[in-house]
N, C-alpha and C positions, 0 to 999 in steps of 0.2 A: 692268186691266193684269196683276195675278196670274193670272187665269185665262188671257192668252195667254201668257205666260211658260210656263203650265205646259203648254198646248197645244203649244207652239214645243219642250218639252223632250218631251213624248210622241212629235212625229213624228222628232225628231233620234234618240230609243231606237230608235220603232220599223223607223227607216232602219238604224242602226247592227247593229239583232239583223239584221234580213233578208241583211244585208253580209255579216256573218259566218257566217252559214246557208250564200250562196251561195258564200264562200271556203272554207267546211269541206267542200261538196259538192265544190267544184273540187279540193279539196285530195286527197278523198277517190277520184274519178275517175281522179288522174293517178296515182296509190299501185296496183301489180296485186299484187293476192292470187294467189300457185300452188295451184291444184285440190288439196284434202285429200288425203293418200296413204289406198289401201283396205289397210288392213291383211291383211286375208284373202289376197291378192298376194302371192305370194311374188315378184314383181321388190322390193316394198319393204325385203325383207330379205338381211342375211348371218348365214348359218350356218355353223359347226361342231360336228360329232358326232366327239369323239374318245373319247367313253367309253362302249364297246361294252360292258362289267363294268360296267356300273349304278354305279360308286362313289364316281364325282365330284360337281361340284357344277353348277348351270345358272347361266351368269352371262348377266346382261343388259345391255349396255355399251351408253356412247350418245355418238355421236363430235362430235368439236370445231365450230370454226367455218371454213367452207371457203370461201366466197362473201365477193364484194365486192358491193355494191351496182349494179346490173345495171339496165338498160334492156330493155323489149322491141320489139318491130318494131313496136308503133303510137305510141311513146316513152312509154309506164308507166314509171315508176320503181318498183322491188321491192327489198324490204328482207330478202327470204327466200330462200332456196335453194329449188327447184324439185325434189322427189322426182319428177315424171316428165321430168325435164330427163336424156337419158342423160350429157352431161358432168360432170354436177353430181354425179349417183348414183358416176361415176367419182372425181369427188374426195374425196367421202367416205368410196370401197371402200379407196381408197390407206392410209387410216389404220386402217380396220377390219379389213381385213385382214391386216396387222400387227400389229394389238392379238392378233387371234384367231391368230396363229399362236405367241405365249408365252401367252396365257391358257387355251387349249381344251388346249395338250400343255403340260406343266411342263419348263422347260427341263431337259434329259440330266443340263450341270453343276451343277445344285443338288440333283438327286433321292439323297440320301447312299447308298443300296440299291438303286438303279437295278431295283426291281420295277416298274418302268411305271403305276407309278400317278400320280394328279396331273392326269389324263385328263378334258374336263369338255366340259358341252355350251353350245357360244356361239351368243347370241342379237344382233346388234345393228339397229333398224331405221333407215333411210333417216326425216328428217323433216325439217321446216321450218324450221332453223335460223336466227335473226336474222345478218344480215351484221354483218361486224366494223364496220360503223362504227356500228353499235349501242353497241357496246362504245366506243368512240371518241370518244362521245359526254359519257364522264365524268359520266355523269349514273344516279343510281342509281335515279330515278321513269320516265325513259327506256327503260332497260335492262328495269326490270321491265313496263312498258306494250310492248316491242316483242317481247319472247321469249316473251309470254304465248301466242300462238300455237303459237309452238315446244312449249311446254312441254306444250299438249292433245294435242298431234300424239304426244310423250313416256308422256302416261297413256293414250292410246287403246292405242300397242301394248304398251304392257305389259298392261293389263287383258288383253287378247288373251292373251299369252304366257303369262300368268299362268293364265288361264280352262283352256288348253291342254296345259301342263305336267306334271308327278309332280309334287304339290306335299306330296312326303315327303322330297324332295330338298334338299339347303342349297341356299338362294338367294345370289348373289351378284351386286349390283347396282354396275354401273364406270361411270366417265365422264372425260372430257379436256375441261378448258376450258369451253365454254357445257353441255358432256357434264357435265360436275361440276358443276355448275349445275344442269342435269338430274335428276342424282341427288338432290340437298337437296330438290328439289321431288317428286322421287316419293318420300322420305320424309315427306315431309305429306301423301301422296297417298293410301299405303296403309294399309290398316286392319290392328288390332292380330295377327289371325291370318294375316293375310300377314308381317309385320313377325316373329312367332315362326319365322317361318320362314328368315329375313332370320341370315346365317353373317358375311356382314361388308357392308359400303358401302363403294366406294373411291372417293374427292372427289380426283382427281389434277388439279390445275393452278387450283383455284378454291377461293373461299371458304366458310367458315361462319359467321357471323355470331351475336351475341349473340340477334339478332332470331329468328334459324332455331331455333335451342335452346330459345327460350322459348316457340314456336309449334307445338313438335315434340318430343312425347314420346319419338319412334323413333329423334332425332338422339343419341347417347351417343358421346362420343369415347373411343376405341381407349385403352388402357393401355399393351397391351403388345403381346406377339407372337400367343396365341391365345385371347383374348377374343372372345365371339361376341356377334352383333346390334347390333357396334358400326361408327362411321363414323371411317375414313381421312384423314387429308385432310392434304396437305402440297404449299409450294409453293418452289421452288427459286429463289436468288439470289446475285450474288456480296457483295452486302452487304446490309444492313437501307434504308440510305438506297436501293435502289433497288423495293423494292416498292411494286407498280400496286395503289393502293388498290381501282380496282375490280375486280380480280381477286383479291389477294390479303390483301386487310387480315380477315385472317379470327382468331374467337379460339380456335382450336383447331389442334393440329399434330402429329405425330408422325414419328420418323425411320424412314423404311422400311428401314434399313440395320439397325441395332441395336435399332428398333421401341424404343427410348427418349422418354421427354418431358424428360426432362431436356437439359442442354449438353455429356450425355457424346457424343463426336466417332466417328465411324466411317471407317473405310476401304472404301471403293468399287473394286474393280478394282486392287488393291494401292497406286494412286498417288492417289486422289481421297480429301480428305474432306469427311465430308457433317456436319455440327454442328447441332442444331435449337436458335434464338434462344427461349427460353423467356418472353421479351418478349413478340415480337412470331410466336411460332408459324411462322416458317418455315423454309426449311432454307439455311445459309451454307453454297458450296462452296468449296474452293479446293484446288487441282490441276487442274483443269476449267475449260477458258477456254468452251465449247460455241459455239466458233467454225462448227461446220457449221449454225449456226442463225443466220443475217444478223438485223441490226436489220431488224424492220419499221414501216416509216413511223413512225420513231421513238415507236413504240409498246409493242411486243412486244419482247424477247431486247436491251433496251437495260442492261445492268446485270442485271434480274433473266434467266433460261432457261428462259423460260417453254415454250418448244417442246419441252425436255427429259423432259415430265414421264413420259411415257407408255414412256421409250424409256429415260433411265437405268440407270434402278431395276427393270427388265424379269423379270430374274432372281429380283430378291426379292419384288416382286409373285406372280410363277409362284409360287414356292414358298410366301407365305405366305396363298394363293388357298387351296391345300391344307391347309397346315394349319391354319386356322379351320375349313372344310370338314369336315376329321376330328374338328376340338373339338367342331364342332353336334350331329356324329353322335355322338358318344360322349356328350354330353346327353340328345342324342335315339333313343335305344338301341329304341327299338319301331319306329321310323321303317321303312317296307320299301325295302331298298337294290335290290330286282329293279331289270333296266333297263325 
């Protein structure tokens, strides 16, 4: 009797594993992976060269989440954004090229001497972003199993940029949203003589975590205003009760206004102020309704502005791009400034 019992419970396993073999393969089938971007390609990139005087710095910025969850014509389901999709490459030039027109030139109004400097060279590459309902998902084992992809697609072109560069140059590594995400991740990515090189990290819209700190020699959060080889990271709200844990329950923050960690308050545009919750590390505004940013799918810009992040604080980013830049150099005084 035991020995069909135990007969009866091996063919029920071994129906049950083949089940699940053939629903992981189905599963697996119906899921399309987008063709690796080649990095060597320049369609995979946006550039700016605005620093013809050798003096700036090379930043590498990695842009947000731009895809919904997408169908193809044989009905795959894709959870990635398409680098040789021209629409796709479109939605992400929209933010990048924005990013790179205050990041590569320092804005006019912030330059106090208007000598033209401030001038840098941007790097940002097209990749395979996880679609927002990754993120939607509330799930933080999730998040990290679907952007995994993303994030190879992330160390591929930077080794690249990296291999290719003046690397006597400050580096300056940016990102927005899954883009700041990005960044944390290629701070565990790079080794320490890349990392010497490294003028600041900027985590705009996304977290850092206790977990990222402890895993990552290279993550050091910012002080002040020109501390160098450290990382940025602030995320904007109109109260504390409205912060998206998975984007911002992060334990580090800083005010890019008055580059404080304390709850001393800044003025923005003479009417906004910007206060960092020394709590809960992010930034309270009020003056600022950021009404040209709609709730999404009661997700995003509900409470917290989150779509602000890149676009705000534009002005004091430019300017304090520079002057870490000028802190490395002035460290780094053998470093060859040729272009």
């Amino acid at each position: 009797m035991l020995a069909a019992i135990l007969i009866i419970c091996c063919l029920l396993g071994f129906v049950w594993f083949q089940t699940k073999v053939v629903n992981t393969r189905a599963d697996e089938e119906a899921v399309f992976i987008p063709q690796a971007p080649d990095y060597s390609d320049a369609t995979m990139w946006v550039t700016a060269n605005a620093d013809a005087e050798g003096d700036g710095a090379d930043i590498f910025y990695m842009v947000s989440t731009w895809e919904e969850d997408w169908t193809t014509e044989d009905g795959r389901v894709c959870h990635y954004a398409d680098v040789w999709n021209v629409r796709h490459r479109e939605h992400m030039a929209r933010e990048i090229n924005k990013v790179a027109a205050y990041m590569s030139h320092e804005h006019p109004e912030s330059s106090e001497n208007g000598d033209g400097k401030g001038k840098n060279r941007f790097h940002a590459p097209y990749y395979r972003h996880a679609t927002i309902e990754t993120f939607m998902m509330h799930s933080e084992d999730s998040i990290r199993s679907r952007t995994r992809l993303a994030m190879r697609d992330v160390c591929a072109a930077f080794d690249l940029f990296q291999a290719q560069r003046d690397t006597t140059r400050p580096l300056i590594l940016a990102g927005f949203s899954q883009g700041g995400l990005a960044v944390v991740e290629l701070l565990k990515h790079i080794d320490d003589e890349t990392y010497r090189q490294l003028a600041a990290a900027y985590v705009l819209g996304y977290k850092v975590t206790p977990e990222d700190t402890l895993n990552c020699k290279h993550i050091k959060a910012a002080q002040g205003e020109t501390d160098t080889g450290v990382t940025i990271c602030y995320n904007t709200v109109k109260d504390v009760k409205y912060i998206q844990p998975v984007i911002a329950a992060t334990c580090m923050g800083i005010n890019p206004v008055n580059w404080r960690t304390d709850a001393t308050p800044a003025t923005l545009h003479d009417t906004i102020t910007v206060t960092l919750s020394p709590e809960y590390h992010v930034l309270v505004v009020s003056g600022y309704s950021g009404a040209e940013y709609p709730a999404y799918k009661n997700f995003l810009n509900v409470g917290d502005i989150h779509s602000c992040e890149p676009w705000l604080y534009s002005e004091c980013l430019a300017k304090n791009i520079r002057v870490r830049a000028d802190a490395w150099r002035m460290k780094n005084p053998r470093q060859n400034n040729n272009p």
